[in-house]
C-alpha positions as CSV (number, residue, x, y, z in Angstrom):
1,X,-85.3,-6.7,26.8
2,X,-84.5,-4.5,30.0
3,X,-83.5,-0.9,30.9
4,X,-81.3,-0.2,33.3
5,X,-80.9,3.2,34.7
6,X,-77.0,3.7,36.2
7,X,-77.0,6.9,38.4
8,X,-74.2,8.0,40.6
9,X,-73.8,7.1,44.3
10,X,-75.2,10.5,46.6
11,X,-73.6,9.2,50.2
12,X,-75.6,11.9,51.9
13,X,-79.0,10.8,51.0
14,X,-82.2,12.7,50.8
15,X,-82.6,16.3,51.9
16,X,-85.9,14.7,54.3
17,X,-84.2,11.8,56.2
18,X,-80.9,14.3,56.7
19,X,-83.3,17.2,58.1
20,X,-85.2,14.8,60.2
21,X,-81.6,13.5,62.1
22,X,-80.8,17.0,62.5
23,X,-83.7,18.9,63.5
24,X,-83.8,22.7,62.5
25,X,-81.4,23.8,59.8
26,X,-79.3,27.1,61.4
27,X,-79.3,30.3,59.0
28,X,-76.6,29.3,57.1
29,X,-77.1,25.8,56.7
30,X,-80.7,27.1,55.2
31,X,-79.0,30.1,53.4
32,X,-76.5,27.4,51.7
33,X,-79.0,24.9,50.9
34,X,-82.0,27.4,49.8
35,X,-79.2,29.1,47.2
36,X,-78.4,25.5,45.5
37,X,-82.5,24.8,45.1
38,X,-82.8,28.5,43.5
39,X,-79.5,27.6,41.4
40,X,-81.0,24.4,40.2
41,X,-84.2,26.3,39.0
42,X,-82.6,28.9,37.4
43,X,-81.0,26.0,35.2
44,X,-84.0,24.6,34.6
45,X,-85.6,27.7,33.8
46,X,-82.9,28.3,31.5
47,X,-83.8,25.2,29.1
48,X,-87.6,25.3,29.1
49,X,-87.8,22.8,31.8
50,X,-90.5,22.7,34.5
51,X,-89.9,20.4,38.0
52,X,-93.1,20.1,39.0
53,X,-92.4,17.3,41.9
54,X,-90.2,19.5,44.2
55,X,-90.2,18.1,47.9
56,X,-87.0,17.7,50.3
57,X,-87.3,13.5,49.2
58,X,-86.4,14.3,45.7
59,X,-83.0,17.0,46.9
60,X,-80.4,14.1,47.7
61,X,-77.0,15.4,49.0
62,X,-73.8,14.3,47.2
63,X,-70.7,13.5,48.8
64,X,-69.2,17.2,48.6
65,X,-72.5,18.4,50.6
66,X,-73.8,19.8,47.4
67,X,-77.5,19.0,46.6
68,X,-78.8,17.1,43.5
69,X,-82.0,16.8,42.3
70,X,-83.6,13.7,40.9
71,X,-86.5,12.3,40.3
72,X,-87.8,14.1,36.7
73,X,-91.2,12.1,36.0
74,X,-93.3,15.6,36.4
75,X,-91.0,17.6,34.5
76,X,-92.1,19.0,31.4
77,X,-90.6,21.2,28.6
78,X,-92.6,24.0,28.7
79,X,-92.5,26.9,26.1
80,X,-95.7,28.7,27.4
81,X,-98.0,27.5,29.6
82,X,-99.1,24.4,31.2
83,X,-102.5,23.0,32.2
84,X,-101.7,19.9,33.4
85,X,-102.1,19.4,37.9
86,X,-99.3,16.9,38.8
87,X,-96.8,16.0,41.9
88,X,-97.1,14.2,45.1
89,X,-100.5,15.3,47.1
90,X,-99.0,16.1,50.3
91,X,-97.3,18.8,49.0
92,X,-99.6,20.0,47.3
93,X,-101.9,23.4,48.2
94,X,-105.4,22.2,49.0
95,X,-106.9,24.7,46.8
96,X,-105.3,23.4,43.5
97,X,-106.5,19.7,44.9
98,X,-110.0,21.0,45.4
99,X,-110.2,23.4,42.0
């Protein structure tokens, strides 16, 4: 009758509220964080997957300071190609908006 979802607790929340407390991210704090997004597409890449949603809301940071990503809605298994225009509109580029 229901579905629940159980997910593990990420104390350090989203990637957006943390960079908003802190301002500007120094060169290694953006060097460290930048590697982990690459990482996790690389992964993705590796099994077929596309993310097609990626903005700092959906990065959450674990307990360790490691980044997570969640939020796989968009994502698609993708052997070739994909024609399909999906994710949140204000990250977006305005050309794919206006075709």
């Amino acid at each position: 009758m229901y579905i629940y979802f159980i997910t593990e607790l990420l104390k350090g929340g989203d990637l957006f509220t943390y960079h908003r407390g802190v301002g500007n991210f120094n060169a290694k704090q953006t060097q460290f964080y930048g590697a982990q997004v690459v990482s996790i597409f690389e992964y993705l890449q590796s099994k077929e997957i596309v993310y097609r949603d990626l903005k700092p809301e959906n990065i959450m940071i674990g307990s360790d300071g490691y980044l997570k990503m969640i939020d796989f809605g968009f994502a698609k298994v993708v052997k070739k190609r994909t024609y399909t225009i999906c994710g949140t509109p204000e990250y977006i580029a305005p050309e794919i908006l206006l075709n």
